[in-house]
N, C-alpha and C positions, 0 to 999 in steps of 0.2 A: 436567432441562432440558439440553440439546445447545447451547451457544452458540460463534457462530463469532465468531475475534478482529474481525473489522469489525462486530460486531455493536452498533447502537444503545444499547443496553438494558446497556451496560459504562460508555456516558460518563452514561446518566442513572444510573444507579446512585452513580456517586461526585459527581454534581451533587443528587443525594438528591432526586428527583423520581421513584422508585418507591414505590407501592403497599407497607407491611411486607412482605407475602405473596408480593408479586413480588421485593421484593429478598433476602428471605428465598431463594426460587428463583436466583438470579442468584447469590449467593453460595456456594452450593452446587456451582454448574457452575464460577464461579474459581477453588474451591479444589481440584477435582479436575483441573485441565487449567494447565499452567505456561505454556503460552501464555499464555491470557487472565491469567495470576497478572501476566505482563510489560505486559501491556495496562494493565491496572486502574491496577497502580504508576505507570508513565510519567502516565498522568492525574492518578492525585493528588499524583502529583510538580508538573505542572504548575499544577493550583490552588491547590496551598502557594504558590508562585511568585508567582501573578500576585493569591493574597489577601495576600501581607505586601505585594507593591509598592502594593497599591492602599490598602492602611493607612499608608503613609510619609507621605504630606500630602494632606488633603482641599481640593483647589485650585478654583475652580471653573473649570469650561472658556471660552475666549475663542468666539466666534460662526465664525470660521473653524475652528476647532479642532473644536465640534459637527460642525460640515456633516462634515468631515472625516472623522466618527465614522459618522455617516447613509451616507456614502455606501458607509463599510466593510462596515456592515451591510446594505446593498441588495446589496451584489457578495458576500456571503460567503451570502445567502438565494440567490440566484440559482445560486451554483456548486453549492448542493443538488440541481439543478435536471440537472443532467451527463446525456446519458442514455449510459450504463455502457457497456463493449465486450461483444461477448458472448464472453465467456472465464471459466475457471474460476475466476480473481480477476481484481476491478475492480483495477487496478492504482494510482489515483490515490484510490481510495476510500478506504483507511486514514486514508491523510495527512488526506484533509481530514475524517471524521468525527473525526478526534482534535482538530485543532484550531481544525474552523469553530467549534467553540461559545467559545473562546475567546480568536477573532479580535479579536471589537469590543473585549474588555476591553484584550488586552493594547496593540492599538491607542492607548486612551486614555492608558494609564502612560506606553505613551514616546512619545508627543506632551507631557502633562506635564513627562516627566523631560528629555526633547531640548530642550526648548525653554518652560518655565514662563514667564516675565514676555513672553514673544511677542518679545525679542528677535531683531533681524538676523543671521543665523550666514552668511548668504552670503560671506562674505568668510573664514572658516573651513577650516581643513585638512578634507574630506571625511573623516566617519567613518560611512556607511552605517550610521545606526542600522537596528535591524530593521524599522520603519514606512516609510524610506523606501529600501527595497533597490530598483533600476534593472537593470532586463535585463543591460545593461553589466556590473556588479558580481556577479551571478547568475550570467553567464556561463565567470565565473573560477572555476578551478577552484582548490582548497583549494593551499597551500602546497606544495612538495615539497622534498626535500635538496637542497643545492649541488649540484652536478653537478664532476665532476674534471675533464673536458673536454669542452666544447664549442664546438661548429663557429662560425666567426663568424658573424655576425649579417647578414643580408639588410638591403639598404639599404630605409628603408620612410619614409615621409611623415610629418614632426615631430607632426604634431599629434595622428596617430595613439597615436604612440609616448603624448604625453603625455596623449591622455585612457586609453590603458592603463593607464599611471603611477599616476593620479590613483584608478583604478577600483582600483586592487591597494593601493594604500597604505589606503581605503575600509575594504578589505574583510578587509586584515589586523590591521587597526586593532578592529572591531566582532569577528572571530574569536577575539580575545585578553580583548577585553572579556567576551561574549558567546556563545561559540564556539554551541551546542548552540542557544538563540534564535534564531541568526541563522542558521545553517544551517537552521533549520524553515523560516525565513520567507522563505529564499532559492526553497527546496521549490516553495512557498506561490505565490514570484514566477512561476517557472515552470513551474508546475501551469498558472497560469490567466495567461498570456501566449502568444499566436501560435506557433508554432514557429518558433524561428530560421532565417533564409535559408543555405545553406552557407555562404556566402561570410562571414557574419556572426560566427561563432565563432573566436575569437581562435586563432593557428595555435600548434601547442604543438611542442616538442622531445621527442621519443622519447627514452627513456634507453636507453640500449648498455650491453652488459655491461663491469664493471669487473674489472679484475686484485686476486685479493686481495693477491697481495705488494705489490701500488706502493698499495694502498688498504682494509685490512683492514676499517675502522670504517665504518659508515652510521648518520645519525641517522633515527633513526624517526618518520615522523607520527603525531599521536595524536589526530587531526580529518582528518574528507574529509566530503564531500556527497553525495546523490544526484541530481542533478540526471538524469546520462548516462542514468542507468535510463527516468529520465521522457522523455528525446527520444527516446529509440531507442524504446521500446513508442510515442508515438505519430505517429515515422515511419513505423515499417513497418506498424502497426494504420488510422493517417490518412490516410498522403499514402501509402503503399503503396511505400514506397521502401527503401533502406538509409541508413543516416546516413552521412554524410562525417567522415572521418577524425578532424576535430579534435573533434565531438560523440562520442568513443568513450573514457571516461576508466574503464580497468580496476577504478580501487579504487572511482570511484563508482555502476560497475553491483555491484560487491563488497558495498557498504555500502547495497547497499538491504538486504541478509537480514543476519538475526541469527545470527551463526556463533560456532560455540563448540570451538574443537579442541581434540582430548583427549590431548594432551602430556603435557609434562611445563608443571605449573603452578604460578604463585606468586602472593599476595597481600602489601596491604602499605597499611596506611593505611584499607584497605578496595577498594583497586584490586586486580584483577586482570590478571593477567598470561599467555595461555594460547598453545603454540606447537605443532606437532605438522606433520609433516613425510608428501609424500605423492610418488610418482613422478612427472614431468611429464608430462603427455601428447604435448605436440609433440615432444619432444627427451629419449631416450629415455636418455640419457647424464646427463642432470638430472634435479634433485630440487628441489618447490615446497615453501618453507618458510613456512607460516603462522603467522598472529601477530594477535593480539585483545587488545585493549586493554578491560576493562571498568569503568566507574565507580562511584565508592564511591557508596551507595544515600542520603547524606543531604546530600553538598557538592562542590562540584567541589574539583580536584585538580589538584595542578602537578607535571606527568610527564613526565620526558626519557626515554629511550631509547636504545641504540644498539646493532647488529649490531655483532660484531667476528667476524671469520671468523679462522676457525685458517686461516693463509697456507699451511700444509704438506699437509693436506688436503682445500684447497678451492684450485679454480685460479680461478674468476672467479663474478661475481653480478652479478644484476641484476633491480632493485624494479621490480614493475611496476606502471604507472600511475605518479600524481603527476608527472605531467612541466610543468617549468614553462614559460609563456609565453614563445613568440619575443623577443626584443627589447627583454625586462622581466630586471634581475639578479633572484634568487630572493631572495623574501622570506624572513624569520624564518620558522622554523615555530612554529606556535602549539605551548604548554606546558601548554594548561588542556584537559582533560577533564572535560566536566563529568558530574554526578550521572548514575549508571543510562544512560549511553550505551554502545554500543560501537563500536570504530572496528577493523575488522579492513584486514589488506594480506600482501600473497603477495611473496615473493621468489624468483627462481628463481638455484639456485646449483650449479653444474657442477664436482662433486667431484672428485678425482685421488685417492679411494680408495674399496673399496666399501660401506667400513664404517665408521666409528670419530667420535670426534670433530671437529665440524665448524666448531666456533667457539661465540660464548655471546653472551647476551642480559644488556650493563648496562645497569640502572636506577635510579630515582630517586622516588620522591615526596613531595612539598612540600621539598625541599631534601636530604630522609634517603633513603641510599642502599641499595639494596635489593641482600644474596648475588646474584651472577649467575645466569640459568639454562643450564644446561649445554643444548648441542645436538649431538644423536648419532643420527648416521646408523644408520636400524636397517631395513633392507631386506624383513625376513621381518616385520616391522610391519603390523599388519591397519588401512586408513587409515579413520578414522570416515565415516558415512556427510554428516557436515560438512564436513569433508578434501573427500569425492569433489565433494561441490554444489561448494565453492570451486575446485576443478580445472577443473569444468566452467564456470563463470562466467569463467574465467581463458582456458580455449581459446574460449570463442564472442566474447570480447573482441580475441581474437590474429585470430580472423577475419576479425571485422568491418573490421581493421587493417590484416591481411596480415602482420602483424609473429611472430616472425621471416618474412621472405616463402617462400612455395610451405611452410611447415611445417604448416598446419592444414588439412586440405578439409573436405568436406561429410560425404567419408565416415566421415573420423576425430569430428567432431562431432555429427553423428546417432548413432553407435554409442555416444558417450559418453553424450548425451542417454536411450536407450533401457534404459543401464545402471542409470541416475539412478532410471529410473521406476520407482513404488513405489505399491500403491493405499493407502499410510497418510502417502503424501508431503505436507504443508502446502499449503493450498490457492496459496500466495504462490508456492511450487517449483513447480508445477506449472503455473502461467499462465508461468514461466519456460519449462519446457519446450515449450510451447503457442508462445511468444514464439519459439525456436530455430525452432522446424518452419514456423513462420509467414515468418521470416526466410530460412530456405535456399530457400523456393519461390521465391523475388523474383528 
């Protein structure tokens, strides 16, 4: 039996509503195919999940609380309902076969857990539990590092500023509690919400390259979203358009694929730590340094990070994506990684030699501090065929941007695209590919 990761017949399997003979079949094709092995796990990673919350107290539900439930489950039957783009992969179909079937449950826990005896939280600091995540809060993007300098701040209207405020404290609040939860369910919010107006999306700050001597260290995210991935496939698939700049967030069209580079690697706790280094394609003087965060397979984990650049041969870097909101100081970055996620992010860093040591990777988790891993520029290095996808996710994002400006055209992105293609490419890379050539026509 042949099965493809969107396939049905993966979530009833670990919901044990196969047939022995079929699931006997159905186990046979997971064990030989490590996609589907990722598939299967993240599932009944999620039913462990949402069977011990729903063992913690048998509460009975309040009548608003029902409706609540009814109405989760009318809109989660109806988004079955999507009818699909015609491309190589349905692009929102993953997402929601993974977790329409276990919408309505988790729904009921934190309605429960947010709110048991039906008390008044109105009057409460906003913490965006995952039930009630707001376009608003959806729209923000995950954390990024301080930034060293930036430009002052555009005069802008109080009230604005303060429901920004109010949405980021929300959402940094639930990311720390929750990270992996709530980023599904943020997914989840705009999957199936309208497509934002331009004008609608919060304006963000580009990060510029830093000088390593005045600023050797950067702290690392170890959470981002996919949100960008989902507007830009159905801007230019919908409304036939390109997205505006501030819907273009590099790590979270990044963080829609599951990247794995084949560095030099370390574990630690049961976390993974993987980094492997690739030429940049805009800017031919640079080199894209990759970095994948993977989580321990049975509990979340509290993992700091940080680049240190060797200051003598490396003259400047700069993280792409994660840029934080206008007008908003940066938040904390979230610390928790949770179970079996991965959170990858590209750096581009503009060497002053052609070879040699470039700087190191400290870490940390739950408190114990993990040997650094060395990073060493290795030129005659064959880049994994991982490395190249992230390259190319990284230029069709600088596009979309113009960032750095007049560095990326169509030609240098179609060629990269054409590189890419492979007829044993994953169905996911290839609606990518589909996705570039869709976009440069516009």
């Amino acid at each position: 039996m042949k099965l493809h990761p969107e396939s049905p017949r993966l979530t009833a399997l670990v919901l044990g509503e196969l047939s022995e003979k079929e699931a006997r079949a159905v186990r046979l094709a997971v064990e030989a195919d490590p996609a589907l092995k990722r598939v299967v796990a993240e599932l009944e990673d999620t039913t462990r999940v949402l069977t011990k919350s729903l063992q913690q107290r048998p509460i009975a539900l309040r009548p608003d609380q029902r409706e609540a439930i009814l109405r989760a489950a009318k809109d989660a039957e109806n988004t079955a309902k999507i009818t699909p783009f015609p491309t190589a992969r349905k692009p929102l179909k993953v997402l929601l076969a993974t977790f329409a079937a276990a919408a309505v449950i988790t729904l009921a826990v934190l309605v429960l857990n947010q709110n048991p005896a039906g008390k008044d939280n109105s009057a409460k600091t906003p913490t965006a539990s995952p039930d009630e995540i707001t376009i608003d809060v959806a729209m923000l993007p995950a954390p990024g590092p301080p930034e060293t300098a930036v430009k002052e701040p555009s005069r802008v209207n109080v009230s604005t500023t303060s429901a920004l405020a109010k949405a980021a404290v929300a959402r940094s609040s639930a990311m720390e509690k929750k990270g992996g939860l709530f980023l599904q369910k943020v997914a989840e919010c705009v999957s199936n919400s309208p497509v934002p107006k331009d004008s609608d999306f919060p304006q963000l700050r580009p990060r510029g390259e830093v000088a390593a001597l005045s600023q050797p260290a950067l702290p690392l995210p170890v959470q981002a979203g996919v949100s960008s991935h989902i507007w830009i496939t159905r801007m230019v698939r919908e409304e036939q358009k390109l997205p505006p700049v501030n819907a273009v967030r590099v790590e979270e069209i990044l963080n829609h694929f599951s990247l794995q580079p084949t560095g030099t690697t370390s574990v630690s706790e049961g976390v993974t730590l993987s980094t492997e280094t690739i030429a940049c394609p805009w800017k031919p003087s640079a080199m894209l340094l990759l970095v994948s965060f993977r989580g321990a397979n049975d509990s979340a984990c509290d993992v700091t990070a940080n680049f240190q650049a060797n200051p003598t041969n490396v003259r400047s870097y700069r993280l792409l994506g994660f840029s934080n909101v206008s007008d908003l100081d940066p938040s904390p970055l979230p610390t928790v990684l949770p179970a079996k996620t991965i959170t990858s992010l590209a750096i581009e860093i503009e060497p002053a030699t052609s070879a040699g040591d470039i700087g190191s990777i400290a870490w940390s988790v739950n408190g114990t501090s993990t040997p650094k891993i060395p990073l060493v520029r290795n030129i005659d290095a064959k880049p994994s065929d991982d490395a190249r996808f992230a390259a190319l996710v990284c230029t069709y994002a600088q596009w979309l941007i113009n960032q750095p400006a007049g560095r990326v055209d169509k030609e240098m992105l179609t060629t990269l695209a054409r590189e890419s293609f492979s007829e044993s490419l994953p169905a996911e890379r290839l609606d990518f590919l589909s996705l570039i050539e869709q976009s440069l026509a516009l």
